[in-house]
N, C-alpha and C positions, 0 to 999 in steps of 0.2 A: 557085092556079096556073092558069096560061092554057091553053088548048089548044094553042097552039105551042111553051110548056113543058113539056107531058105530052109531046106526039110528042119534042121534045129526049130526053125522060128515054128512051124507046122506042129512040129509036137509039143510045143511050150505056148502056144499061141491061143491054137485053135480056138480049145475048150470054152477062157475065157471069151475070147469074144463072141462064137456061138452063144454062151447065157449072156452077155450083154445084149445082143443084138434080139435074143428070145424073150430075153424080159422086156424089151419091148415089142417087139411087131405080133407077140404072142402065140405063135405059129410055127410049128418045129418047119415044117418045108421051105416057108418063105424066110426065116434064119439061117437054114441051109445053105439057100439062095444068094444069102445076101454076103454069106461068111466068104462061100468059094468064088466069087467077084471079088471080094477084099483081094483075095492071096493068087488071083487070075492077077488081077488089075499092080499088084505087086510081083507075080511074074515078070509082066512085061516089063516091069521098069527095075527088073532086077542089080543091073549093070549100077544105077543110078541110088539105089537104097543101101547105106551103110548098115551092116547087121547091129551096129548100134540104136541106128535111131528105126528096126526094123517095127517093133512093139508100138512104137507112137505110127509111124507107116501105118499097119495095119487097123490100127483102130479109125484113124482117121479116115481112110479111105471107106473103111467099112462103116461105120457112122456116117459120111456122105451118100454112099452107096443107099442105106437103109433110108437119109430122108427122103433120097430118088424115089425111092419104091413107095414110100407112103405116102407122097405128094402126088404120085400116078396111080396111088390107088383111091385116092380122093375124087380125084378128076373122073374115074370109072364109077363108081357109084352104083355097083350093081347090087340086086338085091340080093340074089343068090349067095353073094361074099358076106351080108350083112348075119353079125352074131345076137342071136335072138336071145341069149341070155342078156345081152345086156342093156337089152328092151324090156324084158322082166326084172322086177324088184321084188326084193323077199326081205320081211321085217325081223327074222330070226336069224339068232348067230349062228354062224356054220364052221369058222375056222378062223383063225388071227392073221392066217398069213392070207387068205382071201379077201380079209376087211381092209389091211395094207396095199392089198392089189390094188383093191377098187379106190382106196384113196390116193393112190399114184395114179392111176388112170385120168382122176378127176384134176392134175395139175397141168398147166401149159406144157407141151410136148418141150419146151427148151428145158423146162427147170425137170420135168419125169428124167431125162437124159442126162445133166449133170450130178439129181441125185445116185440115180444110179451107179453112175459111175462113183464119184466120191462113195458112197456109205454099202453099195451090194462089191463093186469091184477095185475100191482101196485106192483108187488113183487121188494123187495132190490134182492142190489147182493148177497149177503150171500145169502137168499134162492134160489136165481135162480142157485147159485153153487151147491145147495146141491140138484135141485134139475137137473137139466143135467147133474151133475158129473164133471161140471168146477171148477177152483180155481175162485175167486176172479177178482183178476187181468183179466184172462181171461175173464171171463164177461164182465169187461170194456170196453177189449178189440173188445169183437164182437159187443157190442153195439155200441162202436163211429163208429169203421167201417161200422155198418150196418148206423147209421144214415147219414152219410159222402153219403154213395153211395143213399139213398134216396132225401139227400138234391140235389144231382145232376142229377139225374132221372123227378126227380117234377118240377127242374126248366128249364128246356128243351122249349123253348117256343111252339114245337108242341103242348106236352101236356097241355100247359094253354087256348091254343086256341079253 
């Protein structure tokens, strides 16, 4: 890949996977964070990345990248990081796309990931395999089961109320 390649991938790239990587770690800085490691970490291996397969590159590095960082931030535990909203519950509706938040929140961290990607950022299964490291099938798989448990979270009549 060229250096007017790489910058191409930078301005067609980026955005996405900044709100990929934001819609989950939740935090515009550690998104930040986690975006310019993807495109550092694809620097170095510029020589070695075809500008074709740069888009699946990126994501996958940076999806690896982001489970690093939330696997270490598990391991720290501090309370200072912890979000005290989400130790308070509130029985009132506030907005549709914050009831959606919270029930993505409430799905295994594999299947939050593949939906996302499939239904907020449009990727097939094939790429979403290639780029969390699942088969196929697998993708399917967490995908019906994550919408299965959304469809029964959302229609909960507390939260319609």
């Amino acid at each position: 890949m060229t250096v007017g390649q790489y910058n191409t991938c930078v301005e067609q790239f980026s955005d996405n996977l900044y709100r990929f990587i934001l819609k989950n770690l939740r935090n515009e800085e550690q998104a930040k964070d986690v975006v310019q490691d993807a495109f550092t970490k694809m620097w170095l291996k510029v020589e070695e990345v075809s500008f074709e397969k740069a888009k699946s590159y990126l994501f996958t590095t940076g999806y690896r990248t982001m489970i690093d960082f939330i696997r270490r931030e598990k391991k720290r535990g501090d309370i200072e990081h912890a979000d005290l909203n989400k130790l308070a519950h509130t029985n009132h509706y506030s907005d549709l796309q914050e009831i959606l938040d919270e029930a993505i929140k409430k799905l295994p961290e594999s299947q939050q990931h593949v939906i996302m990607l499939r239904d907020y950022e449009g990727y097939s299964y094939e790429e979403i395999g290639e780029i969390t490291g699942l088969n196929e099938a697998q993708v399917k798989v967490y995908i019906y089961r994550a919408r299965v448990a959304l469809k029964k979270y959302l229609v909960k009549i507390e939260y319609l109320i």
